[in-house]
Rosetta silent file (secondary structure, phi, psi, omega in degrees, C-alpha in Angstrom):
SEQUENCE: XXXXXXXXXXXXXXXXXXXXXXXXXXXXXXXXXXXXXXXXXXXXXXXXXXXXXXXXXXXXXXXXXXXXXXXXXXXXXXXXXXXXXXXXXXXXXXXXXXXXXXXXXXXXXXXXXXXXXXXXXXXXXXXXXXXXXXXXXXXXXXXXXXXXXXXXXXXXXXXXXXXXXXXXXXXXXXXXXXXXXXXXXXXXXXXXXXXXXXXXXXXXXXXXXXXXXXXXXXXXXXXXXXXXXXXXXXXXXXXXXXXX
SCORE:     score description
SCORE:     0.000 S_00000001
   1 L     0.000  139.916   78.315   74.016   95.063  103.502 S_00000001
   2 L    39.320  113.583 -178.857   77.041   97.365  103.071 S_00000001
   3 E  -134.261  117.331  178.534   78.951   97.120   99.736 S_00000001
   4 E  -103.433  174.187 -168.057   82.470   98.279   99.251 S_00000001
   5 E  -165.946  166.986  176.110   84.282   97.974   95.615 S_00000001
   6 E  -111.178  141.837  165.122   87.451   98.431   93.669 S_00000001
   7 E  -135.106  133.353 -167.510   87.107  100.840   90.391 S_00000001
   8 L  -167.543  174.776  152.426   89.825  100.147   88.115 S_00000001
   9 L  -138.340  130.678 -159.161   90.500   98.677   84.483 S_00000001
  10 L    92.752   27.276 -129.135   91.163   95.463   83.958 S_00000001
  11 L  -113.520    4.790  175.874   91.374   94.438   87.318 S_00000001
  12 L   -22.095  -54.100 -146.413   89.890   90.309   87.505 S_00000001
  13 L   -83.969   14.075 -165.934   93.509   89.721   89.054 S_00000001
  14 L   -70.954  128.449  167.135   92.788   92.410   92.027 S_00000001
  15 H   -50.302  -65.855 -165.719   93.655   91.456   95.660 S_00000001
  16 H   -40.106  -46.625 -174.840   91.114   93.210   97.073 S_00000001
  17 H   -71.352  -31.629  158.955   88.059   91.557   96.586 S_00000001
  18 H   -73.091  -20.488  166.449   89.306   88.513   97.713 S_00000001
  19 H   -87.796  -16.811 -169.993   90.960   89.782  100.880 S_00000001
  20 H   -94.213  -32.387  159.088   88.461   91.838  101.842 S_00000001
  21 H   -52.093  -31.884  171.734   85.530   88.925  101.383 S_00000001
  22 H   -74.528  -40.804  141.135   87.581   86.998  103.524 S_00000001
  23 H   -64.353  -31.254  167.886   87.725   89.261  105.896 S_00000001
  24 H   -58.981  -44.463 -163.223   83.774   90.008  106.018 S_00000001
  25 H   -54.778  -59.186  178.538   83.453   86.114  106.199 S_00000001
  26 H   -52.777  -39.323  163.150   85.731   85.613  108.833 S_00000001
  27 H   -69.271    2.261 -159.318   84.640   88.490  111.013 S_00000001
  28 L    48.355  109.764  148.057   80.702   87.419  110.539 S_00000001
  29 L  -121.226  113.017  161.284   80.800   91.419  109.070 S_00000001
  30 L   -35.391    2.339  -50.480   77.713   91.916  106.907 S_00000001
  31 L   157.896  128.295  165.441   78.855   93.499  104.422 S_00000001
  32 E  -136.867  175.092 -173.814   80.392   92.592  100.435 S_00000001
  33 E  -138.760  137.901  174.895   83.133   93.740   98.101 S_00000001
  34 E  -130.665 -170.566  166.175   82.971   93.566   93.941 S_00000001
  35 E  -115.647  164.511 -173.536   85.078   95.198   91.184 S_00000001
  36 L  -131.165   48.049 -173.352   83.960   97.932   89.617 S_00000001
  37 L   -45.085   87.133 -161.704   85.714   97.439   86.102 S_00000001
  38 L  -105.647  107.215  154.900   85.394  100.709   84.379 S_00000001
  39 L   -32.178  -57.965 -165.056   86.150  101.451   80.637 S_00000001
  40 L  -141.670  163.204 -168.692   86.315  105.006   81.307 S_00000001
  41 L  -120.904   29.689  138.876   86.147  107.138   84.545 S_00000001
  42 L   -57.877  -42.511 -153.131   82.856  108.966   82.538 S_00000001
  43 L  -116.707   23.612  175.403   81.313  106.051   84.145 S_00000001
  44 H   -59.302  -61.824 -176.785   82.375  106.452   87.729 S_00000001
  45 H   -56.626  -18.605  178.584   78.761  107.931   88.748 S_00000001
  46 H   -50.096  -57.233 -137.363   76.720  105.490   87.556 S_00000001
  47 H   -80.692  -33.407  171.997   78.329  102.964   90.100 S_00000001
  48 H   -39.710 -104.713  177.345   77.448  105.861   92.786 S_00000001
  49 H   -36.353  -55.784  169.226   73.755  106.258   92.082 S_00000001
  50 H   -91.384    3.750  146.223   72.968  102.682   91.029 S_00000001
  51 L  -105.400  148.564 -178.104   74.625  100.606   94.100 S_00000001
  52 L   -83.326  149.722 -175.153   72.329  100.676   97.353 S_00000001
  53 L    66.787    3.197  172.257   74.539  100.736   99.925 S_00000001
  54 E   -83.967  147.082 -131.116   77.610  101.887   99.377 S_00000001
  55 E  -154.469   -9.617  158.549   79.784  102.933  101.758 S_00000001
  56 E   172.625  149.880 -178.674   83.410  103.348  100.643 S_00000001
  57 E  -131.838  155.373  177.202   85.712  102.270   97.542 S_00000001
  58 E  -109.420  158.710  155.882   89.625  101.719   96.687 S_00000001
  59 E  -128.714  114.932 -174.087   90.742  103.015   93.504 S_00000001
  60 L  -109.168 -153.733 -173.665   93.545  101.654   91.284 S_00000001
  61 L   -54.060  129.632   31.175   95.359  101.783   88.182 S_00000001
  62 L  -155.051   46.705  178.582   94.459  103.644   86.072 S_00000001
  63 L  -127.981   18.825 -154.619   92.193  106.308   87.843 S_00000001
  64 L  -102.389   -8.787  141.632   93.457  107.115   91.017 S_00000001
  65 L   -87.535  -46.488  178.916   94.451  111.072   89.480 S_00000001
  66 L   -47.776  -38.801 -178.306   91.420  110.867   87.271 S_00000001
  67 L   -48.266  -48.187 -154.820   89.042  110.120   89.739 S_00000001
  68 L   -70.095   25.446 -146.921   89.692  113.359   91.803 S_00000001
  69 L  -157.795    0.279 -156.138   87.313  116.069   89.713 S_00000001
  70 L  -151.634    0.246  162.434   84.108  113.776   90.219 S_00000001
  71 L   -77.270  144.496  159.487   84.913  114.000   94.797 S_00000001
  72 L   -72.388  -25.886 -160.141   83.450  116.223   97.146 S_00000001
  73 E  -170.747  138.909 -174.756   86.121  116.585   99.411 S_00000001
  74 E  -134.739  106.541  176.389   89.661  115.382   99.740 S_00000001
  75 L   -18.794  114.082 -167.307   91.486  114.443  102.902 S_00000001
  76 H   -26.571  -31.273 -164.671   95.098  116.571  103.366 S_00000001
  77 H   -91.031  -30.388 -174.788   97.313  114.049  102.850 S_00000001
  78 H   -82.776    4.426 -158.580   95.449  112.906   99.399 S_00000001
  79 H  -111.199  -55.681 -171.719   95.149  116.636   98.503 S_00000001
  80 H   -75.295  -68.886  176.628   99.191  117.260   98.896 S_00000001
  81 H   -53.806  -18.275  174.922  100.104  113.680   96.804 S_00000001
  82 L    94.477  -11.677 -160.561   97.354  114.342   93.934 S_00000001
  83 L  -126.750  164.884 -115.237   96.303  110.751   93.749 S_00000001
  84 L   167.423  105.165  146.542   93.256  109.029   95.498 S_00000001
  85 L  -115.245   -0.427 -175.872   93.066  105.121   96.075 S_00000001
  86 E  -118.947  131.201  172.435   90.664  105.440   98.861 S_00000001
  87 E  -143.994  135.898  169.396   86.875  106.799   99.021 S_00000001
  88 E   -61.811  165.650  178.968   84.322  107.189  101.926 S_00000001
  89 E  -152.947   84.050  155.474   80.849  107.661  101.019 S_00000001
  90 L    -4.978  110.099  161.785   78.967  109.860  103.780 S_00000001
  91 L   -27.963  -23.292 -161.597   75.599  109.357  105.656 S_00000001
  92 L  -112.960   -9.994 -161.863   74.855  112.511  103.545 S_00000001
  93 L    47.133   34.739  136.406   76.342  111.052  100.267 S_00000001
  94 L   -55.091  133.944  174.440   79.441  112.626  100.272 S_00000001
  95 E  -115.678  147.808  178.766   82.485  111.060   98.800 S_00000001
  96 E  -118.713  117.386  179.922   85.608  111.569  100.232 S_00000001
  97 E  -109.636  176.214 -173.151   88.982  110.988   99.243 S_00000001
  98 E  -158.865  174.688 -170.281   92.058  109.891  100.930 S_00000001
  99 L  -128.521   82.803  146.381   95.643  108.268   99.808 S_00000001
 100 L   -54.055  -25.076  169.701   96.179  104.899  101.755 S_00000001
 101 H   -58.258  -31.582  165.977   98.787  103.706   99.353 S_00000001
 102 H   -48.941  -43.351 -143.945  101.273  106.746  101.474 S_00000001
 103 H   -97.829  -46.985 -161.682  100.680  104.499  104.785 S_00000001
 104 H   -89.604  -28.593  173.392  100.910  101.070  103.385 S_00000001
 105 H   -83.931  -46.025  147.701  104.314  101.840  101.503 S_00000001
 106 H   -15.682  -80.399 -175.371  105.851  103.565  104.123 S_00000001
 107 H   -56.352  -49.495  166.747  105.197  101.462  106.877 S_00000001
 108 H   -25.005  -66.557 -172.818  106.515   98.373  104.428 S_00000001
 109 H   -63.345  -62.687 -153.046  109.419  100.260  103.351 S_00000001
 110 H   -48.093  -53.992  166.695  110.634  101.319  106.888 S_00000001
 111 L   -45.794  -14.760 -171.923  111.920   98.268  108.394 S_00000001
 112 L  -100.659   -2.735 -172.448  114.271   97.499  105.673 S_00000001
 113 L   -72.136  158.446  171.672  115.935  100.823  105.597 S_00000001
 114 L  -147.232  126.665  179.515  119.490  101.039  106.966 S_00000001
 115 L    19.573  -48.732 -160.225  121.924  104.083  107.496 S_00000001
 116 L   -86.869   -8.933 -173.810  123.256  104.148  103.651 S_00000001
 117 L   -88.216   64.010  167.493  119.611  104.387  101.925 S_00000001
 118 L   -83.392  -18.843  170.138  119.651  108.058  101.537 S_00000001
 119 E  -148.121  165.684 -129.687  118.216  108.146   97.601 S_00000001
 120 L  -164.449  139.506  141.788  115.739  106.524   95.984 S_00000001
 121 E   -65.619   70.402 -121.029  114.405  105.781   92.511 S_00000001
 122 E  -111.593   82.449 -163.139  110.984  106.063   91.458 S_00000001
 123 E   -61.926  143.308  152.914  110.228  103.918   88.245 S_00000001
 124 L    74.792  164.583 -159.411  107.531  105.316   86.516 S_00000001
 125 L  -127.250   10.876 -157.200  105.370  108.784   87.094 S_00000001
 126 L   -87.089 -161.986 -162.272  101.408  107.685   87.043 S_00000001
 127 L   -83.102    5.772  163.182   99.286  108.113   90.619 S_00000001
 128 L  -111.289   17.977  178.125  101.144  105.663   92.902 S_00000001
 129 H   -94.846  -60.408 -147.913  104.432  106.833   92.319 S_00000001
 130 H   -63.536   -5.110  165.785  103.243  110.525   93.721 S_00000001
 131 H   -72.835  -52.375 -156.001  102.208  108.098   97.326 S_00000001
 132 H   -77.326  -19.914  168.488  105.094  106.464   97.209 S_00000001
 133 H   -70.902  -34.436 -169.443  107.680  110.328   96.632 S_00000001
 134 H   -61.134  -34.068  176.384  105.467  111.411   99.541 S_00000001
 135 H   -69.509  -45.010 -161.784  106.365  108.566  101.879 S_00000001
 136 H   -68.711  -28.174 -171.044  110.323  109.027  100.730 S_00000001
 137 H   -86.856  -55.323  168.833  110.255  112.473  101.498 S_00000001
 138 L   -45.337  -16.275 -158.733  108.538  111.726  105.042 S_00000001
 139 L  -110.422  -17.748  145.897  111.158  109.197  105.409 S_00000001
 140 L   109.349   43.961  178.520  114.060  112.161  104.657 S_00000001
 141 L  -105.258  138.009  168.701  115.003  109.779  101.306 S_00000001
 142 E   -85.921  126.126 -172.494  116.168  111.889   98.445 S_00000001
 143 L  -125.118  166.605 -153.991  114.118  110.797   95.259 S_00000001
 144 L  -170.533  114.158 -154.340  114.036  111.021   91.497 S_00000001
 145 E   -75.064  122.223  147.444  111.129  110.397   89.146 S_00000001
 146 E   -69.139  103.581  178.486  112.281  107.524   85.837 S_00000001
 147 E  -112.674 -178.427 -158.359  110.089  108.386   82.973 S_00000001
 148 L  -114.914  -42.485 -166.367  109.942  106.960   79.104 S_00000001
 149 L  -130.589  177.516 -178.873  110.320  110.375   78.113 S_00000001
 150 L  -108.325   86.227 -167.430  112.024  113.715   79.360 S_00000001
 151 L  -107.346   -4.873 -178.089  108.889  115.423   80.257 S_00000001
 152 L  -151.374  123.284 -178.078  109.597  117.130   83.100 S_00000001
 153 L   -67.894  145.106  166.283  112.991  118.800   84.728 S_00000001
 154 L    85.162    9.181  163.495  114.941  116.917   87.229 S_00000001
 155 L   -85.417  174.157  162.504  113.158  113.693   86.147 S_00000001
 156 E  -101.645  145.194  132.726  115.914  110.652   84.214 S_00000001
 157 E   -94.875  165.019 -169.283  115.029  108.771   81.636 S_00000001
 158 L   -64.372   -5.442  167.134  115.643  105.067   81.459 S_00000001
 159 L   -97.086  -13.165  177.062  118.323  105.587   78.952 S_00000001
 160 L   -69.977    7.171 -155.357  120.099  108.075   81.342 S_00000001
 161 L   -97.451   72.058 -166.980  120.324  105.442   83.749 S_00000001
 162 L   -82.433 -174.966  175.610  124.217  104.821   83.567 S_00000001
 163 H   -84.555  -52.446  162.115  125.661  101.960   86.319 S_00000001
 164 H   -17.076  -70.774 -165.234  127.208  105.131   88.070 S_00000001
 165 H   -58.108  -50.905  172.909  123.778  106.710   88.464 S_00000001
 166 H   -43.255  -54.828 -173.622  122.370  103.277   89.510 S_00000001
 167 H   -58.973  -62.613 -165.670  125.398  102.481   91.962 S_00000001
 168 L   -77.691   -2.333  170.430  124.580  105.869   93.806 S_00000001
 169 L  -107.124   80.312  161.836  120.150  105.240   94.280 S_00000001
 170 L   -61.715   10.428  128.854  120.236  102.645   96.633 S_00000001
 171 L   -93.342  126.443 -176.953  116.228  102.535   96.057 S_00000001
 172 E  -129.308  113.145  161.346  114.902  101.298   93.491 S_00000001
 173 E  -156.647  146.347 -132.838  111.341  101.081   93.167 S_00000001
 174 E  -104.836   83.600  156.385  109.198   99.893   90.257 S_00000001
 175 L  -128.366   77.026 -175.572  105.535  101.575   89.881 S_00000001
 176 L  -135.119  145.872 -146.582  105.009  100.747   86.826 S_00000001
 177 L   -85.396  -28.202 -177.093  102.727   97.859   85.660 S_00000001
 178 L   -27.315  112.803 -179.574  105.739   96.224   83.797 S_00000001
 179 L    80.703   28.673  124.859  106.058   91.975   84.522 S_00000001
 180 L   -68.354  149.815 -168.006  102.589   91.774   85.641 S_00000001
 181 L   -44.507  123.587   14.026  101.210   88.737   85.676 S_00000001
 182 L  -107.879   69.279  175.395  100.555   87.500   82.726 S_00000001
 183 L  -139.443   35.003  134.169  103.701   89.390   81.116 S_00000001
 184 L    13.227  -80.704  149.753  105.889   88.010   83.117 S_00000001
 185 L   -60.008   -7.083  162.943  109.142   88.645   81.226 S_00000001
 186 L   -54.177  174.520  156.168  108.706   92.127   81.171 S_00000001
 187 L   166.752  163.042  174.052  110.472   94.589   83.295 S_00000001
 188 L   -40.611  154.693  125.686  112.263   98.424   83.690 S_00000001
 189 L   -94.374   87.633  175.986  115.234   98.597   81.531 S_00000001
 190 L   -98.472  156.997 -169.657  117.793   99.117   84.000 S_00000001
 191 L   -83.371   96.487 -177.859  121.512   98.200   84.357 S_00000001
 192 L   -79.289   24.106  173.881  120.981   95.425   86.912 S_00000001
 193 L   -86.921  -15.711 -145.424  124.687   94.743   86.983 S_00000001
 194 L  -103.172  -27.453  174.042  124.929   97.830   88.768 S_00000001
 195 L   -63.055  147.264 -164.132  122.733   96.518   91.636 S_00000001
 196 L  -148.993 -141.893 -171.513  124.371   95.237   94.222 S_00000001
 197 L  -105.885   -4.520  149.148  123.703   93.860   98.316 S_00000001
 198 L   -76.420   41.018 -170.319  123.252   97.329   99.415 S_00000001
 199 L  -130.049  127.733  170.811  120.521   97.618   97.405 S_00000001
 200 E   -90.968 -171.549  174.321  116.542   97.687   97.937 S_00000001
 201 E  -169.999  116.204 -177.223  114.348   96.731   95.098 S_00000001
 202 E  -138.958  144.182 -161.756  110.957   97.049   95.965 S_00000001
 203 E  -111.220  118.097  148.627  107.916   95.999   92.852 S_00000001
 204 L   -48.171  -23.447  162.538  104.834   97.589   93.749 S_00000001
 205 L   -46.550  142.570  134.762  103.532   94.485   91.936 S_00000001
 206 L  -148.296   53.488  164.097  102.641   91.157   93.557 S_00000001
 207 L  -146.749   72.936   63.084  101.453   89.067   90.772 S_00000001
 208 L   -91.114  168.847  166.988  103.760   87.432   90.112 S_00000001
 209 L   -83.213  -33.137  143.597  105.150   87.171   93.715 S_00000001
 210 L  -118.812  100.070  178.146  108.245   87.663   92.364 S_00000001
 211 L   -56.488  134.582  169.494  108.550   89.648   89.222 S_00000001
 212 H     9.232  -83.007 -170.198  111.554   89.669   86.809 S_00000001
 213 H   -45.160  -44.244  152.642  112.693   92.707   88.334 S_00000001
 214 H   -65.904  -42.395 -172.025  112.920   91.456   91.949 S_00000001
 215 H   -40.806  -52.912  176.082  114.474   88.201   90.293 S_00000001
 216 H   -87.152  -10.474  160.991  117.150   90.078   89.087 S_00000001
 217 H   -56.514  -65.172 -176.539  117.787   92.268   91.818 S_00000001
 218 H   -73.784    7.320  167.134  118.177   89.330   94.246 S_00000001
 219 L   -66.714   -7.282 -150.596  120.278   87.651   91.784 S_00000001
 220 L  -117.960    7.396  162.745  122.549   90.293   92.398 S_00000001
 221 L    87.192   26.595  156.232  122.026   89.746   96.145 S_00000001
 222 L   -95.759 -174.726 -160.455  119.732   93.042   97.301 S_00000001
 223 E   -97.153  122.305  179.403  116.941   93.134   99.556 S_00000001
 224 E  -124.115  118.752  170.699  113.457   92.363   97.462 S_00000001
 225 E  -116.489 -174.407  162.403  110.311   93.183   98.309 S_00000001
 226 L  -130.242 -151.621 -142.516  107.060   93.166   96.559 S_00000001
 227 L  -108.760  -10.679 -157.372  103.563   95.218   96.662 S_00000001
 228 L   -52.437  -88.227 -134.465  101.270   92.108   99.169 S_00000001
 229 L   -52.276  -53.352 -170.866  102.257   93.398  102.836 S_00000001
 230 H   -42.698  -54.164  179.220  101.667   97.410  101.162 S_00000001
 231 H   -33.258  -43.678 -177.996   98.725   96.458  100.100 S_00000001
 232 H   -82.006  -48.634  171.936   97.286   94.256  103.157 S_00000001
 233 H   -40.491  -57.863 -136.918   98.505   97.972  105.158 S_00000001
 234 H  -104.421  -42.971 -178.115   96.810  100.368  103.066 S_00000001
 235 H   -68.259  -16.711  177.971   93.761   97.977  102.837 S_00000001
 236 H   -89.725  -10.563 -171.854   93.447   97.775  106.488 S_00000001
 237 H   -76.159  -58.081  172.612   94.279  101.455  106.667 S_00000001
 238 H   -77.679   -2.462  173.028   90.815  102.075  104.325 S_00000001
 239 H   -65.969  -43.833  167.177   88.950   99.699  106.574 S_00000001
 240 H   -89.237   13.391  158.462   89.162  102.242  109.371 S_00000001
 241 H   -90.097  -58.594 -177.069   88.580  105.627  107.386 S_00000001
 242 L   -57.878  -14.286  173.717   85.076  103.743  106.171 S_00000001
 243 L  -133.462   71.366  119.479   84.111  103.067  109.928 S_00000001
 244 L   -84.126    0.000    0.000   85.222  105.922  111.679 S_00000001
């Protein structure tokens, strides 16, 4: 049988393994999906060498740059963003990587744009923000990294983040683990008065299905999405890089 996996840490609450079992079931496909709950990314090879059958894996927080030193070979588009959530595993026992997280936020993203959504926010700096600048830039959206600290030129930090600044990034979007489930009351600290009904707000999160952070965005009457549909995209996206 065929075994695909998530490698991540901490990940019990992942979508995948349940949509993707659900899909083997439903398709009669032969085929299973686990987590791969990894302390450390030291212990990536193991899962290599000791499961039979494996035949391609997603990768999430918080190894999807880490990851990339332990591949054989990495697909163009994952090679230009830096980050990896997807990997083939060869007749030859190659691994391969690729960035499906580019495809599924994109594609997500696209329908809601409208004329005035020329710049874009990027909460947070780890390996699914660098899918999600890649997509922005394909999409001819101007973007701007939000960091904790000022660690890099031309990023903000969240205290530079006046209502002004806010008023003029009519994207906002939050990939950073903040109000997942179960911490809930979390969120950026951003001026949400400054949000308004031109405004996206989109939570890579979607557990909770709506986090804080959409809450208060659509109190303030913008357009909220959350992380499901990217997710169901990018997963159907690595279903056909493992059988091609």
């Amino acid at each position: 049988m065929d075994k695909f996996g998530l490698i991540g840490k901490n990940i019990a609450y992942s979508f995948s393994k349940n949509y993707f079992n659900k899909k083997f079931k439903k398709e009669t496909i032969q085929a299973s999906y686990e987590n791969f709950d990894i302390d450390s990314i030291e212990n990536f090879p193991a899962i290599i060498t000791n499961t039979e059958g494996i035949k391609g894996l997603n990768v999430t927080i918080p190894y999807k740059e880490a990851i990339i030193p332990f591949l054989d070979k990495l697909d163009k588009k994952a090679k230009k963003i830096g980050a990896v959530n997807t990997i083939k595993i060869t007749s030859k026992g190659n691994l391969k990587g690729y960035n499906t997280d580019y495809y599924g936020f994109k594609k997500s993203l696209k329908p809601l744009l409208k004329p005035h959504h020329k710049r874009a926010l990027i909460l947070g700096t780890g390996g699914a923000s660098k899918a999600i600048a890649q997509a922005l830039k394909k999409l001819n959206i101007d973007y701007v990294f939000v960091s904790r600290k000022p660690s890099k030129k031309g990023f903000f930090t969240y205290n530079a983040l006046t209502k002004e600044l806010v008023s003029d990034y009519q994207i906002i979007i939050n990939c950073t683990p903040l109000g997942t489930f179960p911490n809930v009351q979390d969120c950026p600290k951003i001026p949400y008065d400054a949000i308004t009904k031109t405004h996206i707000l989109y939570d890579l999160i979607y557990n909770p299905e709506e986090t804080k952070f959409l809450t208060l965005g659509r109190k303030k009457g913008a357009t909220t999405i959350n992380g499901l549909k990217m997710l169901q995209l990018q997963a159907d996206k690595a279903w056909s890089i493992w059988n091609k």
